[in-house]
N, C-alpha and C positions, 0 to 999 in steps of 0.2 A: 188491322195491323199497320196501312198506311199511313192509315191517319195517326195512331198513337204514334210513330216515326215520326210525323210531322208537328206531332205536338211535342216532342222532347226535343227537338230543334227550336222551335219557336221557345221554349223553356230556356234551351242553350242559350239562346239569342236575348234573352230577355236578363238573364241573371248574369253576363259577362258586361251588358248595357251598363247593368245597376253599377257593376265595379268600376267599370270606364268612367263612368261619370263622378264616381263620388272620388276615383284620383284624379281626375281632370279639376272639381272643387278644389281639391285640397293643395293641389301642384298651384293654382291659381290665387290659393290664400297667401301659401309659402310666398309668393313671385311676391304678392304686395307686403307682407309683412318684410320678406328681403330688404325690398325700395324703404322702408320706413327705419328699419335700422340701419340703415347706408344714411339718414338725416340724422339718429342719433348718434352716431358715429362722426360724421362729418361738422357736426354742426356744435361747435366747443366754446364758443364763443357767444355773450348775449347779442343777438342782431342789432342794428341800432337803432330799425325800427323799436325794439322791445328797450332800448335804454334807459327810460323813465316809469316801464312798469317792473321789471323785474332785475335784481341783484345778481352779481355774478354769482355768488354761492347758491343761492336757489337754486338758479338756473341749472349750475350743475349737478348738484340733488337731485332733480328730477328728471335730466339728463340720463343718467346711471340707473336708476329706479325704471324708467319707464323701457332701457336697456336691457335690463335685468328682467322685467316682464315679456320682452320679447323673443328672446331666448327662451324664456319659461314654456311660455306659450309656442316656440317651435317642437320644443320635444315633447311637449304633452300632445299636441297635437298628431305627431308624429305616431307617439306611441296608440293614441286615440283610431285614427284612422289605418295602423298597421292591426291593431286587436280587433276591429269590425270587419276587416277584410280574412282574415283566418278564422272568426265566426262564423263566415257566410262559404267559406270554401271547404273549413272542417266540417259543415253541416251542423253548428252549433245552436243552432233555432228548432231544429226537429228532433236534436239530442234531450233538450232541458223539455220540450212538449211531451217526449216520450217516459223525462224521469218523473214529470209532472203525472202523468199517469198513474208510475208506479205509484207513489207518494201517497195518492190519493187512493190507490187499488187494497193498498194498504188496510186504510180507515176506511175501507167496505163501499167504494164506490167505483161503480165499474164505468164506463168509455162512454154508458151514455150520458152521464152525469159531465157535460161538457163544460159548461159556465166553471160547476167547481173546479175542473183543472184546468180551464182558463185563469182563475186566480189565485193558484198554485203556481202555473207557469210564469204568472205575472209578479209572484213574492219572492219568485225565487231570481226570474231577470234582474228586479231592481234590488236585490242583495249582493248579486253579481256586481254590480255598476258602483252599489256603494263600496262593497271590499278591494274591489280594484281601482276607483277612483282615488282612496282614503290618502295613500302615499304621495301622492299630486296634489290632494289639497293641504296637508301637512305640510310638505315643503314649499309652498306655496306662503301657509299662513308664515310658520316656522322659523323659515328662513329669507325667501323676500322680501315678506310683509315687516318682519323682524327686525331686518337687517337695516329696513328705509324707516324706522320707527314709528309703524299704522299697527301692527298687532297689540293688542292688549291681552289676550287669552293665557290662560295658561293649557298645558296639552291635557289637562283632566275637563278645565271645563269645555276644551273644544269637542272633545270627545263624550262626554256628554249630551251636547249641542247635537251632535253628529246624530247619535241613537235617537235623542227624539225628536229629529226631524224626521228620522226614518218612520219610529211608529207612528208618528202624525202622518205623515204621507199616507202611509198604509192606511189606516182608519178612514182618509178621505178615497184613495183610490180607488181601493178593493170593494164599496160598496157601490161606488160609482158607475166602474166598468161591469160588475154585477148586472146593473141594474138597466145600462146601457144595451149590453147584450142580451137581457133577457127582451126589450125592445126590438134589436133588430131582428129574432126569432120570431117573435110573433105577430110583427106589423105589419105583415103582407105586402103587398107591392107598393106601397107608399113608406114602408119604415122608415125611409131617408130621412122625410118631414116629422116625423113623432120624435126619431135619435135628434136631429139639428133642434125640437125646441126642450128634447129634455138638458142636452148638456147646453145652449140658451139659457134656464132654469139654474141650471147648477152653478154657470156661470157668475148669474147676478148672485146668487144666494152666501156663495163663498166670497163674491166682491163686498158685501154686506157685512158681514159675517167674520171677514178674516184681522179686522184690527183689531175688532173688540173681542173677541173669543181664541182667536189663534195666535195674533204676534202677541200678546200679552203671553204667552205659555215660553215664548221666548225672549223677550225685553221687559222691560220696565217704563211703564207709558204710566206720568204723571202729569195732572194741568197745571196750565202754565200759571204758576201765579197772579193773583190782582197785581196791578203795576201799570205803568205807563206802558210797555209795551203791550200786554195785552190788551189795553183801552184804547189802543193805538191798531190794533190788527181786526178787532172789533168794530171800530169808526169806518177803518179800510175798505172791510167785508159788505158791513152796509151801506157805503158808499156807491158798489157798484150790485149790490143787492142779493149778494151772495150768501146766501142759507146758513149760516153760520151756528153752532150750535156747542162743540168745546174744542178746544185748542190746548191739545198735549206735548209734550217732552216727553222723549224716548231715550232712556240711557245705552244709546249708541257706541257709547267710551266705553264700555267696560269689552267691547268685541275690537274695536279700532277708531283710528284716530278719522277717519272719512265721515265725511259730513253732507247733509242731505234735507229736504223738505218736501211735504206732499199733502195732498188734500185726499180725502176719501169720502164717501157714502154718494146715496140718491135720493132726490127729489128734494124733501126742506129739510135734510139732515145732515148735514155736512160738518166732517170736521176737518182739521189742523193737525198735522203732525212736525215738531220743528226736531232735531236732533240735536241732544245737547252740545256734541261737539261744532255744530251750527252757530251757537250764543257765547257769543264773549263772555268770558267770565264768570261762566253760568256755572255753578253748582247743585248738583241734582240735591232733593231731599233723602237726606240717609233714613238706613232702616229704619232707625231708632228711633223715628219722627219724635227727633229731639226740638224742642223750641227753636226758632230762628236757624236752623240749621239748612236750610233751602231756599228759594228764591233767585233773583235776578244779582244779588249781590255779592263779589264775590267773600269767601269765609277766612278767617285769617286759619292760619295750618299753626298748630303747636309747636315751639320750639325744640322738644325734646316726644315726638311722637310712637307710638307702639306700633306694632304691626297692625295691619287691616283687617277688619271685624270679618270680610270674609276671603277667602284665599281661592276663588274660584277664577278673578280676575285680577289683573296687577294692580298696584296700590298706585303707580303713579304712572303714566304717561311717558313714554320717551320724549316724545314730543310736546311741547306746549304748543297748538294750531293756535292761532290768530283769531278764527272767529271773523262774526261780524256786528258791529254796534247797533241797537236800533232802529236807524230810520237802515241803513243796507241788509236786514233782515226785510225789512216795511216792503224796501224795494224788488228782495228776492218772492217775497210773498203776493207781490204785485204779479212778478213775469209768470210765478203761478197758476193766481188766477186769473190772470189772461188767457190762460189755455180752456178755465171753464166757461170765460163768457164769451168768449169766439166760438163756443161750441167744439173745438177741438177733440175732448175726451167723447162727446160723442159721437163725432164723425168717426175715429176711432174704432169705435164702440160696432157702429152701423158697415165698416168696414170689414171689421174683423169676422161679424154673424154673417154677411155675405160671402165669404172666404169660406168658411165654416159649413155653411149649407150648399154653397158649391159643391167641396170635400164630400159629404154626405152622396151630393145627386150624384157624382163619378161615382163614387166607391158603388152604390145601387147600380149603376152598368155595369161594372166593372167584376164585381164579387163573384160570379157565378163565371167567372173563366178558370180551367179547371188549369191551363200553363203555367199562369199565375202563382200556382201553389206550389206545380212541379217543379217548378223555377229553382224552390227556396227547399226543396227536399222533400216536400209533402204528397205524397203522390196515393195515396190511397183515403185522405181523407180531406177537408177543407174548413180546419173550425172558425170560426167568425170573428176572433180575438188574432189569430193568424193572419188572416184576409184584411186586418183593418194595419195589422204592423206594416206589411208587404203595400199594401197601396197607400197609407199615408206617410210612412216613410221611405217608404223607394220607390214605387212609381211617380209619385208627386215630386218627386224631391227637384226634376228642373225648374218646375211652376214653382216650388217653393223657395228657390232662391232668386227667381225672378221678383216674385211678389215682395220677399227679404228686401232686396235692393231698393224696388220702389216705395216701399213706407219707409226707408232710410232717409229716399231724397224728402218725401213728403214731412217727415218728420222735423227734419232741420227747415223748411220755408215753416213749419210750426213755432219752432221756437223765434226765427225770426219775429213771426209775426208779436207772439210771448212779449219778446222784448219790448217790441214797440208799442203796445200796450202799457208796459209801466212806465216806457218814456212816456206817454200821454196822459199818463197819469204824475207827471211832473218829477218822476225817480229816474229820469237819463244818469244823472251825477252820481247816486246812489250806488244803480246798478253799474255802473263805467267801476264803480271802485270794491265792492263785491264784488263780482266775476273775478277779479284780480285775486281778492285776498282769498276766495276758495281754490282758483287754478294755483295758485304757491301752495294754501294748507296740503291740498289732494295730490300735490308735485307735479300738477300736467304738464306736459312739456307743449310749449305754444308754437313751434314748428314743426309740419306736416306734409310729406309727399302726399301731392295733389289725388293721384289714383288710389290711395291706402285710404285718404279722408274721404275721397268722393263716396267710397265702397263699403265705408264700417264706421265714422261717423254720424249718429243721430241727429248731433248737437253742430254748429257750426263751429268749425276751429275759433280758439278765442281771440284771435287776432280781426276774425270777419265782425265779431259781433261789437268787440272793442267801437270798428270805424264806423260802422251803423249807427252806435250810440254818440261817437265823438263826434259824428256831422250834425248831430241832432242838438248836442249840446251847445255847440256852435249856429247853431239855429236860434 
């Protein structure tokens, strides 16, 4: 009797931690987000150090825009961190386990049939997150994104979008965690090592796997055409020996005007992805792969033209972006792969599986504590899809925003490092003038309270990377 007493106190104590600490996060985002809208606020004027890169109307474009996202992001967040804290004190995790039961008792399977109403419990949390998330990302795309002319969607095809990302998810998860927990069931006292190389495995298989099979079910990935620039990105590749294999375009525009580039696969198979709204001028290939109608060049538009062949996304762009010309693609694709031949994606890589297999050996000590469960409502049973939510997302959660922070910093000396690479590869100038004309396309705003960027910057403010590159050019 004592010791159960002593154990629902140590529960007490453990599940009023968890809340402390996740308002203590979030009182501590609010403080830096605070400081960073007190820059956007204050800051109305182009600096002059910024007088020769960017225009006063930009400047204030993305002033307002990156405003407007910070408010966004206070009351989502707000509402975000007020719905997890009245899930966890209404007993909202042992509610949906126990409907999860019913659900299943239903369709003739009783309590020992755990796994199954582990992925019951599991269809039915992230239907939860999607239906309640839906009105924050809506006025998010809708109305921000709108309002600063980056959306392109229409509300059918986003909601579309929406559903199958859902069943996609599902199709990946539910066999997943399946198959995960049928591992930690049966691994004995090493399961930690069997679960850390299955999701290992799973890992590489969907990093393999997921341009060529999965983003194609959501974009349009076409090669780039023959052309000077692809003769140009090929020369680049094999210059510093980079496995190069195709180099696609991805109709990025028809979701939003933000633009982007990346390299994917392993070993000697490596490709390219550029985003059309990345390429000046660039015109994807229409459906209709009518003659001449695609390429690097841009197409003349009819004087007198009809509505658009399909109505799922807008016919024209609010915005015209800027892009970048040739050799300031050459050069973005340079800082790229930089990141692969300094080994970056792999350290990365060797980073993350040690993180990972960590997570595993605790969770293995840790699983068999019975407070742990009682904590969170569970007090007569301990299923192992429960036990893995509770300790990797709330007991790790200090280590996990310790860890957060340190590959933030670690990240940004990466891209430094990125840069200086394609300076050495003779694109300083290149790069000095790309960085520009994506921070205006994407509207970043180039002023930064120090503790907001030290803390949730990847990338280095573009003012840091600008002087890096300009002492170099000057070299």
């Amino acid at each position: 009797m004592l010791q159960s007493v002593a154990d629902l106190s140590i529960s007490y104590k453990i599940f009023y931690s968890v809340l402390l600490f996740s308002w203590t996060v979030y009182l501590w985002e609010a403080y830096l987000a605070y400081r960073q809208r007190k820059v956007y606020r204050s800051t109305t004027h182009v600096p002059t150090e910024l007088g020769n890169i960017m225009d006063t109307e930009t400047f204030e474009k993305s002033r307002l825009y990156q405003l407007d996202k910070s408010t966004f992001s206070f009351w989502s967040g707000l509402y975000s961190e007020t719905e997890g804290t009245l899930i966890l004190l209404l007993g909202g995790i042992p509610f949906l386990w126990k409907l999860s039961g019913v659900l299943i008792g239903r369709a003739g399977f009783g309590p020992e049939y755990e796994i199954t109403q582990s992925l019951a419990f599991l269809l039915l949390a992230t239907l939860f997150s999607a239906v309640t998330g839906m009105p924050w990302s809506i006025y998010n795309t809708f109305v921000i994104e709108e309002k600063h002319g980056f959306n392109q969607q229409t509300l059918g095809f986003f909601l579309k979008d929406a559903v199958k990302k859902f069943v996609v998810t599902q199709c990946i998860l539910l066999p997943v965690t399946s198959l995960l927990l049928y591992i930690i069931k049966i691994g004995g006292d090493y399961f930690f090592i069997y679960a850390w190389l299955f999701t290992l495995g799973v890992s590489l298989v969907l990093v393999t796997i997921y341009a060529d099979y999965i983003a194609p079910l959501f974009d349009k990935f076409t090669p780039l055409p023959d052309g000077e620039l692809r003769g140009n990105i090929e020369s680049m590749a094999k210059s510093i020996s980079f496995p190069l294999t195709k180099v696609y375009v991805v109709e990025g525009s028809k979701r939003s005007s933000h633009s982007n580039a990346y390299f994917y696969g392993f070993f000697k198979n490596k490709r390219i992805v550029l985003f059309d709204t990345l390429l000046e001028d660039y015109s994807p290939l229409n459906k209709a792969g009518e003659p001449g109608a695609g390429g690097l060049e841009p197409q003349p538009v009819p004087e007198h033209s009809g509505e658009s062949d399909s109505t799922e996304n807008k016919a024209k762009p609010k915005n015209k972006k800027q892009g970048c010309n040739n050799p300031e693609i050459l050069a973005v694709l340079g800082h790229e792969l930089g990141h692969w031949k300094l080994g970056h994606t792999v350290k990365n890589i060797v980073i993350s599986q040690m993180n990972s297999f960590l997570c595993f050996f605790l969770f293995a000590v840790l699983i068999g504590r019975k407070e742990l469960f009682t904590a969170f409502g569970f007090y007569d049973n301990q299923p192992t899809l429960i036990g893995l939510m509770i300790i990797f997302q709330f007991i790790f959660s200090p280590y996990n925003e310790v860890l957060s922070f340190c590959l933030t910093v670690l990240s940004r000396r990466f891209e430094f490092q990125a840069d200086a690479f394609a300076r050495n590869m003779g694109k300083a100038t290149e790069l000095y003038s790309a960085l520009i004309k994506l921070n205006k396309d994407n509207l970043g705003f180039p002023v930064a309270d120090w503790l907001f960027s030290m803390w949730h910057y990847s990338h280095p403010p573009l003012l840091e990377r600008l002087r890096a590159l300009k002492g170099a050019k000057q070299d």
